[in-house]
C-alpha positions in Angstrom: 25.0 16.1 50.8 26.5 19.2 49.8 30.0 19.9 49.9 29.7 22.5 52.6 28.0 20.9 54.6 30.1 17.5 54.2 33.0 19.5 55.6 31.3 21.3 58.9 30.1 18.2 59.9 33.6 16.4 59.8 35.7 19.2 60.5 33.5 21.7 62.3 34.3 24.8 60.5 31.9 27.1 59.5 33.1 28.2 55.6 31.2 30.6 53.3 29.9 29.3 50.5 32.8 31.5 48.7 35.7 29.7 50.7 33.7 26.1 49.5 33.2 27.2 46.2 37.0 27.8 45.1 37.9 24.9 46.5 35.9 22.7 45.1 36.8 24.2 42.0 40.2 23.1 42.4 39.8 19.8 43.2 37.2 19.4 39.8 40.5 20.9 37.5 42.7 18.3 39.6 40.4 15.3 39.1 39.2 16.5 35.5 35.2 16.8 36.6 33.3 19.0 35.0 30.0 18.2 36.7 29.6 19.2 40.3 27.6 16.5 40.7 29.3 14.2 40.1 32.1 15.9 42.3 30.1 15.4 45.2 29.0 11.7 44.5 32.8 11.2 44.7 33.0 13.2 47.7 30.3 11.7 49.4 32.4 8.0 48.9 35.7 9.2 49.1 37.9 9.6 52.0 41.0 10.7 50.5 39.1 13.1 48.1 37.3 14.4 51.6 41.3 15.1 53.0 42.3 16.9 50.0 39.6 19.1 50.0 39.9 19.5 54.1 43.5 20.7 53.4 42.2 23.6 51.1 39.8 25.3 53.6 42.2 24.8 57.1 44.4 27.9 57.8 47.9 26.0 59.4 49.1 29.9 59.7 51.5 30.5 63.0 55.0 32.0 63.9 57.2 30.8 66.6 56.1 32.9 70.0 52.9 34.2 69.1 51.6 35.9 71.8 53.8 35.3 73.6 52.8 35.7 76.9 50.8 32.3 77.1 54.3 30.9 77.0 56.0 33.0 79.7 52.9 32.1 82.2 52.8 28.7 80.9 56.4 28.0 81.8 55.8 29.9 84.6 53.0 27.9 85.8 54.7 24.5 85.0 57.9 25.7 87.5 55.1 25.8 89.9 53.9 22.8 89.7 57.2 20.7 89.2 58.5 22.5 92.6 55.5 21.3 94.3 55.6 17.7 93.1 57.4 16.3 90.4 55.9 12.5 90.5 55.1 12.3 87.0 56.0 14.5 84.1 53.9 17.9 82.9 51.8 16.5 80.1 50.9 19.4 77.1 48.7 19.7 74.3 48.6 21.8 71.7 45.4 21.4 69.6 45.8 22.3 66.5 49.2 22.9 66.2 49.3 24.0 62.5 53.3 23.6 61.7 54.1 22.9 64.8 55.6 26.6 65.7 53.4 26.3 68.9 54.3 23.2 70.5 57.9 24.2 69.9 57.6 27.3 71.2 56.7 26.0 74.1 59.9 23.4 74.4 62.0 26.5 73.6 60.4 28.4 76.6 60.9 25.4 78.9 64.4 24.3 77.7 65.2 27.7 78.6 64.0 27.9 81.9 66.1 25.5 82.8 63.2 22.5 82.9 64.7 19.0 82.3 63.6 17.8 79.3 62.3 14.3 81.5 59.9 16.3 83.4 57.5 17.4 80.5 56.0 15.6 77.8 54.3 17.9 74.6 51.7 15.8 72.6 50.9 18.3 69.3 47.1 17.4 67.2 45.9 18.8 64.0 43.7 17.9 61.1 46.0 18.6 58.4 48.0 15.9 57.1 50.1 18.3 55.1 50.8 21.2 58.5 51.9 17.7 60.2 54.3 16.5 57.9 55.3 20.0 57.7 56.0 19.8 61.7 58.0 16.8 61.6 60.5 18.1 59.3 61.2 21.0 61.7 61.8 22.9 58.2 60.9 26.8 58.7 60.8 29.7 56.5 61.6 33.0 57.7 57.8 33.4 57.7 57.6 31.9 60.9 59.9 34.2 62.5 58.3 37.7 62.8 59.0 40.4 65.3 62.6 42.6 65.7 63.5 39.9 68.6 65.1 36.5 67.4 67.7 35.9 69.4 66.2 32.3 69.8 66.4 31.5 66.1 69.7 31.7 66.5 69.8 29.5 69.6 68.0 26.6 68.7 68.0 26.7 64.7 70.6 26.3 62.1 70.3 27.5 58.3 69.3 25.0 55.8 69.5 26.7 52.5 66.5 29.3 52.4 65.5 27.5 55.6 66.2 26.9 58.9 66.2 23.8 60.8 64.9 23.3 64.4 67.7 21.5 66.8 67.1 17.7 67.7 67.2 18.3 71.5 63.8 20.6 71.1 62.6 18.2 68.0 62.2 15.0 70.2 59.9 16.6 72.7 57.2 17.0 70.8 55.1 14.1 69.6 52.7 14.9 66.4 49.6 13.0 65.5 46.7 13.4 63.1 43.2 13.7 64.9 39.9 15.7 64.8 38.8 17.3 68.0 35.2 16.6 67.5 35.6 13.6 67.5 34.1 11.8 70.7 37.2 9.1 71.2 40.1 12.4 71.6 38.6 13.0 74.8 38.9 9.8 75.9 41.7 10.1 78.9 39.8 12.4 81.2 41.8 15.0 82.8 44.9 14.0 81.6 46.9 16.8 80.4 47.6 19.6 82.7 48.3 22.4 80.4 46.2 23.1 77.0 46.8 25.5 74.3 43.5 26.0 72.0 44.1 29.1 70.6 42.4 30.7 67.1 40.2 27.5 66.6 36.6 28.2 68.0 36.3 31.6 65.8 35.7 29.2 63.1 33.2 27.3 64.8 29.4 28.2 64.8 27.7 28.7 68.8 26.9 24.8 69.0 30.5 23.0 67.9 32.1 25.8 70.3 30.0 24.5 73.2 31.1 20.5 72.2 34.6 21.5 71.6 35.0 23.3 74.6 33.1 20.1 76.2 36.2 18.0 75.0 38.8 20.3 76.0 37.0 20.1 79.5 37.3 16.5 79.7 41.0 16.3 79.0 42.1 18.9 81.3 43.2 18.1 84.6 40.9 19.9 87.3 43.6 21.4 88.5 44.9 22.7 85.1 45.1 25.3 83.0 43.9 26.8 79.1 45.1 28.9 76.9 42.6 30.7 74.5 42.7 33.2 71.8 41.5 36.6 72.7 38.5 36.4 70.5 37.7 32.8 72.5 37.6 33.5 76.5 33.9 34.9 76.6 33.3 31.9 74.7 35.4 29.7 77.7 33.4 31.6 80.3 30.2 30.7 78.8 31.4 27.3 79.2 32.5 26.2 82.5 35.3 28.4 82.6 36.8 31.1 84.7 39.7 33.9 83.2 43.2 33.9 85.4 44.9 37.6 86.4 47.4 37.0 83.1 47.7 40.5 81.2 48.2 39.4 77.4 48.1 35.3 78.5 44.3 34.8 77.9 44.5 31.9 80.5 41.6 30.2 82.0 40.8 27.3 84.5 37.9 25.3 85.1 35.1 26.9 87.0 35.7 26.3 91.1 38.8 24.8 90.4 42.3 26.1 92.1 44.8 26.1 89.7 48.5 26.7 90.7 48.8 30.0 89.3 51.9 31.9 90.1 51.2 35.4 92.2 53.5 37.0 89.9 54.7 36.6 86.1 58.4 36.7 85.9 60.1 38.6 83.1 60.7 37.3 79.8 63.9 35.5 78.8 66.0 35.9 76.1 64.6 33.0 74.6 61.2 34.0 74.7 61.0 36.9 72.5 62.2 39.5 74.5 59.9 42.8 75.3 60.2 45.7 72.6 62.3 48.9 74.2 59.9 51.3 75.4 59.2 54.3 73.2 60.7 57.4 73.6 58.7 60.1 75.5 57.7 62.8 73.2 59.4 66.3 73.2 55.8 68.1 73.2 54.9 69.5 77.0 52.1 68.6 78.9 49.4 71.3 79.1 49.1 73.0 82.2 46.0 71.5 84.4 42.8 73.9 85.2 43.3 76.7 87.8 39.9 75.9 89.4 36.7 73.9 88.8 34.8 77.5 88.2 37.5 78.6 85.0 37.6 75.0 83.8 33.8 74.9 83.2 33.8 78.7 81.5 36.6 77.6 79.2 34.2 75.4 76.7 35.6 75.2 73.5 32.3 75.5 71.4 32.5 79.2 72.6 35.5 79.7 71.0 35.1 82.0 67.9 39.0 82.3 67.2 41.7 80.4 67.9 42.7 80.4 71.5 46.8 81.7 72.0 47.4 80.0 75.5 47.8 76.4 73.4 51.4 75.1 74.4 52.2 73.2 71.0 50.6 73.3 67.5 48.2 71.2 66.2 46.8 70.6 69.8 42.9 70.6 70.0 41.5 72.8 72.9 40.3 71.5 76.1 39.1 72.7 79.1 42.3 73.0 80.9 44.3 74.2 78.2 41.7 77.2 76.8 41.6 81.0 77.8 38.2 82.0 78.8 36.9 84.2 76.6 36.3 87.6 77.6 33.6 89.2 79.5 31.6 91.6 77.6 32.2 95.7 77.8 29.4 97.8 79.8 27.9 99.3 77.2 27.8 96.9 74.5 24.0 96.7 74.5 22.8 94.7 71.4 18.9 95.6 70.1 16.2 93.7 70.4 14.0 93.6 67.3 10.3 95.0 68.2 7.9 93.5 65.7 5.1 95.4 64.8 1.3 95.1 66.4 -1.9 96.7 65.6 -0.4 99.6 68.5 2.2 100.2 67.4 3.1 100.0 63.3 3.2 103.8 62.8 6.0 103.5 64.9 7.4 100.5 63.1 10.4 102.1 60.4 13.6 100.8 58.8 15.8 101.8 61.4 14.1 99.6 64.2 16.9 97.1 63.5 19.9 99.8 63.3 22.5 99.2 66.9 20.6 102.2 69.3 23.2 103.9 71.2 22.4 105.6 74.1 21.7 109.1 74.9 24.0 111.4 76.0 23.9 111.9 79.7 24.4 115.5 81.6 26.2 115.9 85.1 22.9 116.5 86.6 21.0 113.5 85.0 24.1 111.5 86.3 24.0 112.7 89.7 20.9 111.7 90.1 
């Protein structure tokens, strides 16, 4: 079997030959092969060579708060549910969690809303060996911290050389383990978590493994849970048994004719959560002046401009119906020829000047009059 193909079929991604092709190349100048062949015969019986070449085609890329929004209506969603019952603790998956920025993200969101750390339980999947290990550690460049607002790094991190090191108290909420989503024994505690965060996965998937990932996802969420998606992934989700929630930036879903706890209204973001951005400052430039009537505003078409209009109210606008002069009506007398070509009756009348502007004749008082 071809290396390509090998890895879809355990890891679902659908990789260019390109993608393949350089890392196989890497792994032959690691094992000191120089037949392909004979790479693949080793790759075929190999399961730690299949892992080392997995971990050269995953992308573990994420920052602490992406999109953040999901984690705003997420913590938002799990006060809901907590006020209404608090039997059992909120159980959370993040599949994958690449570092393990996501996960914590979402500890740092709930430590501070104020949620006890007892009454939520964050359970953290991904294929890559190396992103997991990575996770543990809690280790972070400042790669992982992007965006003007990181009041949060300062919070719940503390520098470790070129580093920085998440706290214990968010640390111990979050449980890692190695696992493949495919695979038909993850999805075997139906509906037991009640939030999901599945975000950036299925654009690597081809239409088929989308519908049996989605399928798995389905099976571990609660009925009356909720999803979060990438914004590439929800018409995917809606294809699938899935509705979209009324979260702007949150790309949330629930399962179709289920009735999910959603809150009626988002609250604001906290400190912790990557505040909003300041709003931008209005521009100086004024707004142009709106159309005196329906009649002007259709006269005034730009494509019968011939020079620039002088009514525009700051340079470099482009004209538009409201903001262009009409152009002006022609005079009385500005009568234009119309060129006469010659027929059998009439070429002896036919002459150079026929195309010359013809003014008209003088008229007397009495020819006027009358």
């Amino acid at each position: 079997m071809m290396a390509r193909d090998l890895l879809q079929q355990v890891t679902g991604l659908n990789l260019t030959e390109a993608v393949v092709g350089r890392a196989v190349e890497r792994r032959m100048q690691a094992t000191a092969l120089e037949d392909a062949r004979a790479y693949e015969r080793l790759l075929a019986g190999s399961a730690q060579e299949l892992s080392a070449l997995t971990e050269l085609v995953v992308v573990p890329e994420s920052w602490m708060f992406r999109d953040a929004e999901a984690f705003v209506a997420a913590t938002a969603f799990i006060g809901r549910r907590l006020a209404a019952s608090a039997a059992r603790p909120v159980r959370i998956l993040s599949v994958p969690c690449a570092g393990g920025e996501e996960p914590y993200s979402m500890a740092m969101s709930l430590y501070s809303a104020g949620v006890a750390s007892a009454d939520y339980a964050i359970d953290a999947v991904d294929l890559s060996e190396v992103a997991l290990a990575r996770a543990r550690a809690g280790l972070y460049t400042r790669n992982a911290f992007r965006g003007r607002h990181l009041d949060f790094r300062e919070r719940f991190f503390k520098p470790a050389g070129a580093e920085f090191q998440i706290c214990d108290e968010i640390r111990r909420q979050v449980s890692f383990e190695q696992a493949n989503l495919l695979d038909p024994g993850f999805s075997s505690r139906p509906g037991y978590y009640d939030v999901i965060f599945c975000r950036n996965l299925l654009i690597y998937f081809d239409d088929p493994t989308v519908a049996l990932a989605i399928a798995s996802l389905a099976r571990l969420l609660a009925g009356d849970g909720i999803l979060f998606a990438g914004y590439a992934e929800v018409p995917a989700f809606c294809r699938n048994g899935f509705t979209s929630l009324r979260a702007p930036g949150a790309f949330a879903l629930e399962k179709d004719g289920a009735h999910a706890s959603w809150p009626a209204r988002i609250p604001a973001r906290q400190q912790a959560r990557v505040p909003a951005a300041p709003a931008r400052a209005r521009s100086a430039t004024p707004a142009a002046p709106p159309a005196r009537n329906a009649a002007r505003a259709r006269r005034c078409r730009p494509h019968r401009l011939r020079r620039r209009p002088t009514c525009w109210r700051a340079r470099g606008a482009r004209p538009t119906w409201a903001t262009t002069r009409a152009p002006p009506r022609p005079a009385a007398n500005c009568w234009r020829p119309i060129p006469v070509r010659p027929t059998p009756t009439s070429s002896s009348a036919w002459s150079a000047n026929a195309n010359r502007r013809w003014t008209p004749p003088a008229t007397t008082g009495a020819a006027a009059s009358t």
